[in-house]
SEROGU-986810 format. One line per 3 residues: number of its first residue (from 1); their letters; for each residue x, y, z of N, C-alpha, C, CB. Coordinates in nm, 3 decimals, always signed. Glycine has a CB too. Layout:
% residues N
NUM> a> X/Y/Z/X/Y/Z/X/Y/Z/X/Y/Z  ...;
END
This chain:
% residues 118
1> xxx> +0.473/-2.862/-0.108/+0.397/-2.971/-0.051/+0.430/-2.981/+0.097/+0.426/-3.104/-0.123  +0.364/-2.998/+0.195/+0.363/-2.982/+0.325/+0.287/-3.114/+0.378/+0.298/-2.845/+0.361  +0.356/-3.180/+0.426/+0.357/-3.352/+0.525/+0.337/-3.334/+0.657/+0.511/-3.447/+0.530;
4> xxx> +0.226/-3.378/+0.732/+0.218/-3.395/+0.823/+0.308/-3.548/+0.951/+0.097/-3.377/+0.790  +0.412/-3.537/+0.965/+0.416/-3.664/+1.019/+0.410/-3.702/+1.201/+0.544/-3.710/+0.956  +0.363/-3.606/+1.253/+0.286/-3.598/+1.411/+0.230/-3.511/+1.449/+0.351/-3.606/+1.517;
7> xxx> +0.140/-3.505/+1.549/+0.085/-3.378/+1.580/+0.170/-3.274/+1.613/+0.004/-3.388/+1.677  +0.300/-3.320/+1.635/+0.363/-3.197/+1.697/+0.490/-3.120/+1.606/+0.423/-3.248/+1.846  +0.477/-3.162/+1.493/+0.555/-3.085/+1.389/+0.523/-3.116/+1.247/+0.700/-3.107/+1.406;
10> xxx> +0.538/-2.983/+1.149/+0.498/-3.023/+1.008/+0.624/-2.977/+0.936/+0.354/-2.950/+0.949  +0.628/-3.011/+0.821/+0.811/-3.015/+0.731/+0.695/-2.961/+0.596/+0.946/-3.249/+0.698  +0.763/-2.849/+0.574/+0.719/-2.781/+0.438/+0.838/-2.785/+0.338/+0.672/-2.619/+0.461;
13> xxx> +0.842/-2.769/+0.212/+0.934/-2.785/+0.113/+0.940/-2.653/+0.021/+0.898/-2.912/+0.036  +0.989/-2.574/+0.084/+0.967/-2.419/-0.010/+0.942/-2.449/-0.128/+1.091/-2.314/-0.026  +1.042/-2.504/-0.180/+1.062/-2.497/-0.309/+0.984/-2.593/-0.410/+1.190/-2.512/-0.318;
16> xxx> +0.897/-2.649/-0.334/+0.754/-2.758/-0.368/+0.636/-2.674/-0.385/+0.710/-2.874/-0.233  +0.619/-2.522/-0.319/+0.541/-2.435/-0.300/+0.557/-2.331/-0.372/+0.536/-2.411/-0.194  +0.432/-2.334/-0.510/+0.407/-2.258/-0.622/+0.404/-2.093/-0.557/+0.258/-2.317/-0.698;
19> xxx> +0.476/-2.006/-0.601/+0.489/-1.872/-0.563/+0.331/-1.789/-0.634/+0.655/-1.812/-0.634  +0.348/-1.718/-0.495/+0.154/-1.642/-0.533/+0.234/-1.472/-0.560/-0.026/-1.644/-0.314  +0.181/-1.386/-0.628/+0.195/-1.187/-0.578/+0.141/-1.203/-0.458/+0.089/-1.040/-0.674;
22> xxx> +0.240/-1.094/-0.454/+0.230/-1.001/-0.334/+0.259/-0.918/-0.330/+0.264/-1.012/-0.247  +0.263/-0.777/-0.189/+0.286/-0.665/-0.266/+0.435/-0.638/-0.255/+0.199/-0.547/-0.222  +0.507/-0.752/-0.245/+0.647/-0.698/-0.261/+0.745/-0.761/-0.348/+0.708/-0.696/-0.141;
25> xxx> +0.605/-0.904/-0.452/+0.692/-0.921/-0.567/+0.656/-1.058/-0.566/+0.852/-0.881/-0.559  +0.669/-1.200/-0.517/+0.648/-1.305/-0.536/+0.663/-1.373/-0.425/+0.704/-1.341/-0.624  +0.567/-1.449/-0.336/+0.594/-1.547/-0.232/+0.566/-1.652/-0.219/+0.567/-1.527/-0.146;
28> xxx> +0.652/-1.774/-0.171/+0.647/-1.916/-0.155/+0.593/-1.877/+0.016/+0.820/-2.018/-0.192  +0.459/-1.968/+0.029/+0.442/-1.951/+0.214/+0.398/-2.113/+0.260/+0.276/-1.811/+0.275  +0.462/-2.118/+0.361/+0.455/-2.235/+0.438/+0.364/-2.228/+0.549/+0.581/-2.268/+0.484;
31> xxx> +0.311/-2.285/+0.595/+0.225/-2.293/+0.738/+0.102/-2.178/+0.712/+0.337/-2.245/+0.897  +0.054/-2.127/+0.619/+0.009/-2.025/+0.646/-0.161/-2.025/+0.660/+0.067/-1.943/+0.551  -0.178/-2.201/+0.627/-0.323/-2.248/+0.641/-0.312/-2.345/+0.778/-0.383/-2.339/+0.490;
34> xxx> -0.231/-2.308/+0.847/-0.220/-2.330/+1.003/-0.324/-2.381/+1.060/-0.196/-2.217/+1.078  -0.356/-2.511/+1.114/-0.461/-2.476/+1.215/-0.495/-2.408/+1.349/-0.489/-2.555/+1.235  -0.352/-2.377/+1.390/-0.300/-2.286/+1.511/-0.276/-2.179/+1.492/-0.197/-2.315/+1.571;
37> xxx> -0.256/-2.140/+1.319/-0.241/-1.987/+1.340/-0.050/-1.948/+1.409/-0.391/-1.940/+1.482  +0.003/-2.029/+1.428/+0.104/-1.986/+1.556/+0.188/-1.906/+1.490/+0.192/-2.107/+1.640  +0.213/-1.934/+1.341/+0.358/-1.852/+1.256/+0.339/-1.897/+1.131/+0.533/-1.895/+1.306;
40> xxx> +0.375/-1.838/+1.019/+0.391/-1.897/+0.882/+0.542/-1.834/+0.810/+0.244/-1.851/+0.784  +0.563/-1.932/+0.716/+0.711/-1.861/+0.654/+0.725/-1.838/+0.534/+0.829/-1.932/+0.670  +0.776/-1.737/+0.469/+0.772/-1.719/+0.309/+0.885/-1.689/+0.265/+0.685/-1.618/+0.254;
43> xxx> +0.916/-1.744/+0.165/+1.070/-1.742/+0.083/+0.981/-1.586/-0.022/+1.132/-1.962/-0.049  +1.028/-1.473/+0.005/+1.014/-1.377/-0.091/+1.110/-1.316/-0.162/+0.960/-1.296/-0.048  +1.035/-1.330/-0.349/+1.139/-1.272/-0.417/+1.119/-1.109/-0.445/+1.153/-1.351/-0.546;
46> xxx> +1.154/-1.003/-0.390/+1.117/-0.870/-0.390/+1.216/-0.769/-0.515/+1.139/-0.822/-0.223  +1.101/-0.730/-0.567/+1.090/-0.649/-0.715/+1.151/-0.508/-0.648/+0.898/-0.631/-0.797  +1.216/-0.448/-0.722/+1.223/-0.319/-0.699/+1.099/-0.216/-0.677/+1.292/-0.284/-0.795;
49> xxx> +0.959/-0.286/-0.702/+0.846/-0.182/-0.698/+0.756/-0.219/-0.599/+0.769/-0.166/-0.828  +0.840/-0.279/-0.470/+0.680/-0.320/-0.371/+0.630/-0.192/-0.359/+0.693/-0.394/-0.189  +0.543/-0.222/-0.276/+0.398/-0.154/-0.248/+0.438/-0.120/-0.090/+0.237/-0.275/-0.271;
52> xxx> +0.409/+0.002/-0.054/+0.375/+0.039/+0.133/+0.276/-0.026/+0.152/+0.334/+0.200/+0.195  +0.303/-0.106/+0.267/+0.162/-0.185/+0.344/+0.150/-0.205/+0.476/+0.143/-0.323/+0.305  +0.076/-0.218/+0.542/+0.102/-0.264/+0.656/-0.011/-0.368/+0.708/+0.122/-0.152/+0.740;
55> xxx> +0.012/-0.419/+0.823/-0.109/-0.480/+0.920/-0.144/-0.460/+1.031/-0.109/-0.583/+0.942  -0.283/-0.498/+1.034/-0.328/-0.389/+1.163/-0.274/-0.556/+1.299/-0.593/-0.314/+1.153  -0.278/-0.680/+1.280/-0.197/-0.773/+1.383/-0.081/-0.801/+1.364/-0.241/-0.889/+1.402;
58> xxx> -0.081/-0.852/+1.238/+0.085/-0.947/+1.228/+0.188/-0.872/+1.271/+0.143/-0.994/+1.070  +0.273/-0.951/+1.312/+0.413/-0.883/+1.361/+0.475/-0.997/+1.285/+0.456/-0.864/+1.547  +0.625/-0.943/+1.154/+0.682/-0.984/+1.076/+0.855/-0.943/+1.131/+0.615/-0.933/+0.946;
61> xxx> +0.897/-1.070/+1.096/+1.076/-1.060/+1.077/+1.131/-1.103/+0.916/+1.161/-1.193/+1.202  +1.168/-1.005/+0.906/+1.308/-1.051/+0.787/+1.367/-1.100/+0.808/+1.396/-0.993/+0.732  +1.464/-1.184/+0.719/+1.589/-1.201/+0.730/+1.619/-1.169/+0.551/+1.628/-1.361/+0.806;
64> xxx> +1.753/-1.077/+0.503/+1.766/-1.096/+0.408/+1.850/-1.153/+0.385/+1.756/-1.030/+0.361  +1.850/-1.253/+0.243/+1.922/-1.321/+0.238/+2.019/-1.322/+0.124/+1.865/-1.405/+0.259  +2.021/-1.282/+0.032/+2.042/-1.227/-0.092/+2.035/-1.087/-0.153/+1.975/-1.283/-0.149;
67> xxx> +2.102/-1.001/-0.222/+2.061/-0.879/-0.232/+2.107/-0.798/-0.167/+1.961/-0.866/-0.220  +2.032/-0.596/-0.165/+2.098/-0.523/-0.109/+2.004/-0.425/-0.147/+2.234/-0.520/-0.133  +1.957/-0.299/-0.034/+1.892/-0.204/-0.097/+1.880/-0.163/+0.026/+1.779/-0.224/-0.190;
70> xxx> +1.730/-0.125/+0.065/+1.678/-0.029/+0.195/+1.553/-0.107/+0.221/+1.642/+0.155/+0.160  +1.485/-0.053/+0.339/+1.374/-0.092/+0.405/+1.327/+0.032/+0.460/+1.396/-0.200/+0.503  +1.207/+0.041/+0.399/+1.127/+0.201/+0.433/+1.055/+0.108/+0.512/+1.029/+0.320/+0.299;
73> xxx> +1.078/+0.208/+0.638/+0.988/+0.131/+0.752/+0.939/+0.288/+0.863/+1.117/-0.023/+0.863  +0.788/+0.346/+0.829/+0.756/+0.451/+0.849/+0.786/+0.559/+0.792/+0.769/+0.459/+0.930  +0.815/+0.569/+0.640/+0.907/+0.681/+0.607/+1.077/+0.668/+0.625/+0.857/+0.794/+0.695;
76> xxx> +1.100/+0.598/+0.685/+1.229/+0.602/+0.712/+1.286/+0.510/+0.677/+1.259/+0.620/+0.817  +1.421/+0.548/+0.595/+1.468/+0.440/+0.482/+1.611/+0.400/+0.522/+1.469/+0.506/+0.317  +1.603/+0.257/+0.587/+1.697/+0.171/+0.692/+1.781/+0.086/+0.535/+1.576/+0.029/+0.841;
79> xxx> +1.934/+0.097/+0.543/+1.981/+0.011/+0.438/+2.025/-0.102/+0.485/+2.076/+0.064/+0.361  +1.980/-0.205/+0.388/+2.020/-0.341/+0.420/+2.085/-0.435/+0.320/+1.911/-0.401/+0.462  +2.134/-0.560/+0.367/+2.187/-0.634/+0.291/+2.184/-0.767/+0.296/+2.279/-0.604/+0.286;
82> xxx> +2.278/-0.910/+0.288/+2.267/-0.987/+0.346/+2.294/-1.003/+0.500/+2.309/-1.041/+0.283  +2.163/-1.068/+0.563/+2.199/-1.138/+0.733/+2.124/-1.024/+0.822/+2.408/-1.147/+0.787  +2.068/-0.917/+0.708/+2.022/-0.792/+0.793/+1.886/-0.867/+0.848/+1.992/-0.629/+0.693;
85> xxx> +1.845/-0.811/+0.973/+1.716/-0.855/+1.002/+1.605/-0.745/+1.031/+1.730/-0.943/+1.115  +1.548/-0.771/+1.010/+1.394/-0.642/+1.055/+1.310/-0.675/+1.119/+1.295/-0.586/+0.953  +1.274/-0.671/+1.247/+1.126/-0.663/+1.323/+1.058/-0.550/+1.337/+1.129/-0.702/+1.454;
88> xxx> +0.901/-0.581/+1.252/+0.804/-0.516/+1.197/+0.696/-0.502/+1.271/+0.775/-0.563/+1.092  +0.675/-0.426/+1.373/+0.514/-0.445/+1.442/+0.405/-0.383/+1.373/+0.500/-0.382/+1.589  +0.271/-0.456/+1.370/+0.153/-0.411/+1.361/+0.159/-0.263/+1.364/+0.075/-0.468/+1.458;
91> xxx> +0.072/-0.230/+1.227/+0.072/-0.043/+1.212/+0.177/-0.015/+1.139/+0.093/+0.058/+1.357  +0.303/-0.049/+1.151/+0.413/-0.001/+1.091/+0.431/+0.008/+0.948/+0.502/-0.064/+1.134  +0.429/+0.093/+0.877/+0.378/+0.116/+0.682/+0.545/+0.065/+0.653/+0.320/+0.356/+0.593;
94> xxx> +0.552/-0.061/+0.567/+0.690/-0.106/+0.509/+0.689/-0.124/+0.414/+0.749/-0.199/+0.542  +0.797/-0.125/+0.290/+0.823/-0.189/+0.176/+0.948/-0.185/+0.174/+0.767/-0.146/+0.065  +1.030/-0.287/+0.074/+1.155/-0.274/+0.022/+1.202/-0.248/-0.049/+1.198/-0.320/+0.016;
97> xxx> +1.315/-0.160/-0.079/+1.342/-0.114/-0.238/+1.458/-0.148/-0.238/+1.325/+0.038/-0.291  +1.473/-0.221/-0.376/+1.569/-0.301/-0.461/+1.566/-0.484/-0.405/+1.743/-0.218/-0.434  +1.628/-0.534/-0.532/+1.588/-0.613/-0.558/+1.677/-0.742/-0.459/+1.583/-0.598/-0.698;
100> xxx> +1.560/-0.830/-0.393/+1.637/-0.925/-0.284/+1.554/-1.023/-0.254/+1.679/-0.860/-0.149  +1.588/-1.133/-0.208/+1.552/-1.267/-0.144/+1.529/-1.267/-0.021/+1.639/-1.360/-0.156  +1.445/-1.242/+0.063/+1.404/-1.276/+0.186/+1.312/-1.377/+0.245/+1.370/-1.187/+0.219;
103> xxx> +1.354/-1.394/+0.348/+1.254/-1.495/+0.484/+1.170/-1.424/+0.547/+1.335/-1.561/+0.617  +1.038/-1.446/+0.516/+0.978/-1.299/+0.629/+0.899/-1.457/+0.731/+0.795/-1.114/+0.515  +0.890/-1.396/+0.831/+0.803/-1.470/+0.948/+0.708/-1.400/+0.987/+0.869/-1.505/+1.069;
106> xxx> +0.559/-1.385/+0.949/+0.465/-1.355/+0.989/+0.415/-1.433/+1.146/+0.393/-1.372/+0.875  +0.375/-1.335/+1.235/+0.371/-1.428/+1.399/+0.215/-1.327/+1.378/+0.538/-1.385/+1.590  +0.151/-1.392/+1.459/+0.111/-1.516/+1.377/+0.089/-1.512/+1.261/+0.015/-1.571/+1.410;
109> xxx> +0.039/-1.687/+1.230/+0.030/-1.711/+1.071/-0.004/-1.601/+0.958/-0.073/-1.809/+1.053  +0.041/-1.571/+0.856/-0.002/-1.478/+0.768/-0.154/-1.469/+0.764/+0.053/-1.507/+0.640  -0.225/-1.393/+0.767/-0.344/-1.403/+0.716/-0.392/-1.230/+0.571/-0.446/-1.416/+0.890;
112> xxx> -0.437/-1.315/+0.482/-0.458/-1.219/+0.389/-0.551/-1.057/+0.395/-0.510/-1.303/+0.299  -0.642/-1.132/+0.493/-0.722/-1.028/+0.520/-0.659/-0.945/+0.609/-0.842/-1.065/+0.563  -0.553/-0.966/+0.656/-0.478/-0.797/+0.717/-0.352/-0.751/+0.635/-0.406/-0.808/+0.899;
115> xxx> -0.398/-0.688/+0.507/-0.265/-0.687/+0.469/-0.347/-0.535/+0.416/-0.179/-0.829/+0.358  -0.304/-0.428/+0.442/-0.374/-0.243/+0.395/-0.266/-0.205/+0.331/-0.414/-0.103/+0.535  -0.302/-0.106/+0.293/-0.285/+0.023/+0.205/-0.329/+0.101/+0.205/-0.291/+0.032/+0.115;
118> x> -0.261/+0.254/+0.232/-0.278/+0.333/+0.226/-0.352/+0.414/+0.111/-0.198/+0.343/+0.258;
END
């Protein structure tokens, strides 16, 4: 559930926010019906079987927070754990393998219609 209480900031409640698929397993997203568009945030729970994807705008950060595995980011398989962070630009083909809790920050707001596959 997400409260507006001024124009100049909104307070989301992750954990008030029913988890949707995705291709890297399950996401809670905040801000992501933005009227600015400026950023959105998602508590993701990631399956050992995401999917390679990329976007042709968003630029995304991790943070992991839980967990331990790798981050194929172009073919190339970066290992991570907790506190690791990842910045993801536009174009860049990613998924994660093994199983973890992350913060991703879509800049700007997530939007569904840029999310490909190869």
């Amino acid at each position: 559930m997400e409260t507006t209480a001024t124009k100049r900031f909104r307070v989301a409640h992750l954990n008030d926010i029913n988890p949707v698929p995705c291709p890297c397993g399950s996401t809670r997203r905040a801000f992501a019906e933005s009227t600015d568009g400026t950023a959105s945030i998602h508590l993701v729970e990631i399956r050992e079987d995401a999917k390679t994807h990329y976007h042709k705008k968003l630029t995304e950060i991790y943070l992991i927070l839980e967990g331990s595995g790798e981050m194929e980011l172009d073919g190339e398989r970066i290992p991570v754990g907790p506190m690791s962070t990842i910045l993801i630009h536009p174009g860049c083909r990613h998924r994660a393998i093994g199983k973890m809790k992350i913060v991703n920050i879509p800049i700007p707001a997530f939007d569904p219609h840029d999310e490909w596959f190869d």
